[in-house]
C-alpha positions in Angstrom: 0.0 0.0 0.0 1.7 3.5 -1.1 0.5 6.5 1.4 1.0 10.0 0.3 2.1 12.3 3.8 1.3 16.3 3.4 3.0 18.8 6.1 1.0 21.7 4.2 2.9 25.5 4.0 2.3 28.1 1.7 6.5 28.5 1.9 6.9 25.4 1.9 4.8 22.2 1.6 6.8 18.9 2.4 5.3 15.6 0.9 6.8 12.3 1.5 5.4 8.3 -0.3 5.7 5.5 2.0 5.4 1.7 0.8 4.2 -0.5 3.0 4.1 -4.0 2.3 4.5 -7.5 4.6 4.0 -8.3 7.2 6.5 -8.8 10.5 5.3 -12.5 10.9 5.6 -13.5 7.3 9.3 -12.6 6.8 12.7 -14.2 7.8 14.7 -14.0 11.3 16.8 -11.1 9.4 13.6 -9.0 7.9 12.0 -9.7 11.5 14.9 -7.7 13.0 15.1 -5.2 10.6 11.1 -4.0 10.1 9.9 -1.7 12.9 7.7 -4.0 14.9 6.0 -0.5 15.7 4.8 0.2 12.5 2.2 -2.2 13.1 5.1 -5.0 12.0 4.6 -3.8 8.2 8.0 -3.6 6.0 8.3 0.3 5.2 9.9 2.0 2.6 10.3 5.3 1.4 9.4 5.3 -2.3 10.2 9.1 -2.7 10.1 12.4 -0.7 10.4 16.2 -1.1 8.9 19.5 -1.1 7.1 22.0 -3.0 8.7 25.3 -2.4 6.8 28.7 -3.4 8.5 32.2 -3.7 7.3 34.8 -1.2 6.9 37.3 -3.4 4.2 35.6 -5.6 0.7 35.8 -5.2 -0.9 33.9 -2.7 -3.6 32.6 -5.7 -0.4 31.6 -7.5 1.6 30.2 -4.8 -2.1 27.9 -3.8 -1.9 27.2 -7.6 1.8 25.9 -7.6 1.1 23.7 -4.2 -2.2 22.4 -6.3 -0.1 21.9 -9.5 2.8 20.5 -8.2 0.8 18.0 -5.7 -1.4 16.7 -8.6 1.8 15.9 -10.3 2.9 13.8 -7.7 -0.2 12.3 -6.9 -0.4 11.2 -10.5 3.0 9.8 -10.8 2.7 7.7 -7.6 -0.6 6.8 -7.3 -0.9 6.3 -3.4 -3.8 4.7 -2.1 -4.4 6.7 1.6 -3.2 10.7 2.3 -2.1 11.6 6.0 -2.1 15.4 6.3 -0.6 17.1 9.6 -3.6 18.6 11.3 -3.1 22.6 11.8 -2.8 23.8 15.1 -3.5 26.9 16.5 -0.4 28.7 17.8 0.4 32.2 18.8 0.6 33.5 15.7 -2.6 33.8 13.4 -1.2 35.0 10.6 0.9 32.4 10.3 -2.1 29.7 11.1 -4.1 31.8 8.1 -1.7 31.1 5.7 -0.6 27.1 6.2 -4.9 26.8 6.7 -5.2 27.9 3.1 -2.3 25.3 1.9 -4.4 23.0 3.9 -7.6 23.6 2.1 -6.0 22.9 -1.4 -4.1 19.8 0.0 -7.6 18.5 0.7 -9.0 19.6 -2.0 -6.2 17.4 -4.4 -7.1 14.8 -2.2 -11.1 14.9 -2.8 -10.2 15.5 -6.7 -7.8 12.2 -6.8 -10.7 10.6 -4.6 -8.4 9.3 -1.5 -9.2 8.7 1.8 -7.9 11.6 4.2 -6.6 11.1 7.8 -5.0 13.6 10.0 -3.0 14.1 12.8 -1.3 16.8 15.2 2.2 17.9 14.6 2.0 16.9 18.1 0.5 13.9 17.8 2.9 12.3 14.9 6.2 13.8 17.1 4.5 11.4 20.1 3.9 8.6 18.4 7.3 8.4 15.7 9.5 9.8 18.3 7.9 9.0 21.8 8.0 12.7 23.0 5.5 15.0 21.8 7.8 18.3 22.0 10.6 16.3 20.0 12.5 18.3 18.0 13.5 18.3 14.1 16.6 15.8 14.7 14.9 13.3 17.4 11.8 13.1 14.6 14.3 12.7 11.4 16.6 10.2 13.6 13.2 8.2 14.3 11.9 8.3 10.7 15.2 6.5 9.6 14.6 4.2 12.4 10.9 3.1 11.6 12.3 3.0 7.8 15.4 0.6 9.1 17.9 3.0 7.2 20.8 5.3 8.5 20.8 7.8 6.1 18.3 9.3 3.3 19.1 11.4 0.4 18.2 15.3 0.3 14.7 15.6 -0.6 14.0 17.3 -3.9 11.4 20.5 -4.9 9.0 20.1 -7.7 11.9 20.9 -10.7 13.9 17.8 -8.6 16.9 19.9 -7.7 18.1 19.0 -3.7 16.4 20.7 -1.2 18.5 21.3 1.9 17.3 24.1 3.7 13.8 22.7 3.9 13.7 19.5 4.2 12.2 19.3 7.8 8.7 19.8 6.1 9.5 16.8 3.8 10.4 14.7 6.9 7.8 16.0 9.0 5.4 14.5 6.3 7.1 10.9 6.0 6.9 11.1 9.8 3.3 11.3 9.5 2.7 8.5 7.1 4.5 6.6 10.4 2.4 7.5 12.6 -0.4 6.9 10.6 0.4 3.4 10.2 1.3 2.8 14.1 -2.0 4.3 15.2 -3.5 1.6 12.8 -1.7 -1.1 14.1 -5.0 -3.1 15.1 -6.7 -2.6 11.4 -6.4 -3.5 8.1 -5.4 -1.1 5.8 
């Protein structure tokens, strides 16, 4: 099963594909130790991460048009089955909260037009569950997403024109972390 994970920005929206495939019980002694029995025992990989990055200076229309656009692309070239979105939370500042709401709305949107099923957690929920501490910060969650995916190191993510992202790619992680914890707090059900 592929799962598309969204963190949703107008600056930057991360997006990271997760195949899950297995199961724990099924595999060898060596597969056994390497899958994250947390992951509800599923083999995980990452298929592909990265984000789409808009200019500040742009339009908001255009930069909700290029985080549509660039999304659909993905989408389309992937195919997932499931999106996990990171849930907005209300913070100090409401400006701020504005802005990633409206990258919200067209991240749903691209869901409802590619007809997939939506979850969504908490920034503070994912941190909890991926990396045991719900005020875990950017290197505790990117140490634990290589740990769930059984790896020691990942590759810069890419933007939409696939050059290497490295400034941003906390939003790319933060949205593979997601997929995680979708998959955890499904651990009793079938996907």
């Amino acid at each position: 099963m592929l799962i598309i994970g969204v963190d949703p920005g107008t600056a930057t929206t991360g997006w990271g594909v997760v195949n899950t495939t297995g199961n724990i019980k099924q595999g060898t002694a060596k597969e056994k130790h390497n899958w994250s029995r947390r992951a509800n025992g599923r083999s995980l990989s990452l298929v592909d991460f990265g984000c789409i990055i808009t200019n500040s200076t742009d339009e908001m229309g255009e930069r909700l048009f290029i985080i549509r656009r660039s999304l659909q692309k993905i989408i389309k070239t992937h195919r997932p089955d499931l999106m996990v979105i990171e849930r907005l939370f209300f913070g100090a500042n409401a400006t701020s909260a504005l802005s990633v709401g409206q990258a919200r709305g067209v991240v749903l949107l691209v869901a409802r037009e590619n007809k997939l099923t939506t979850f969504e957690y908490t920034g503070l929920e994912v941190k909890l569950t991926v990396a045991d501490h719900g005020r875990a910060d950017k290197k505790t969650v990117q140490a634990a997403v290589k740990k769930h995916l059984g790896v020691t190191r990942l590759r810069n993510p890419k933007d939409q024109f696939g050059r290497e992202v490295f400034r941003f790619r906390d939003d790319a992680y933060d949205a593979v972390a997601a997929t995680i914890c979708h998959m955890i707090k499904t651990s009793d059900q079938i996907l």
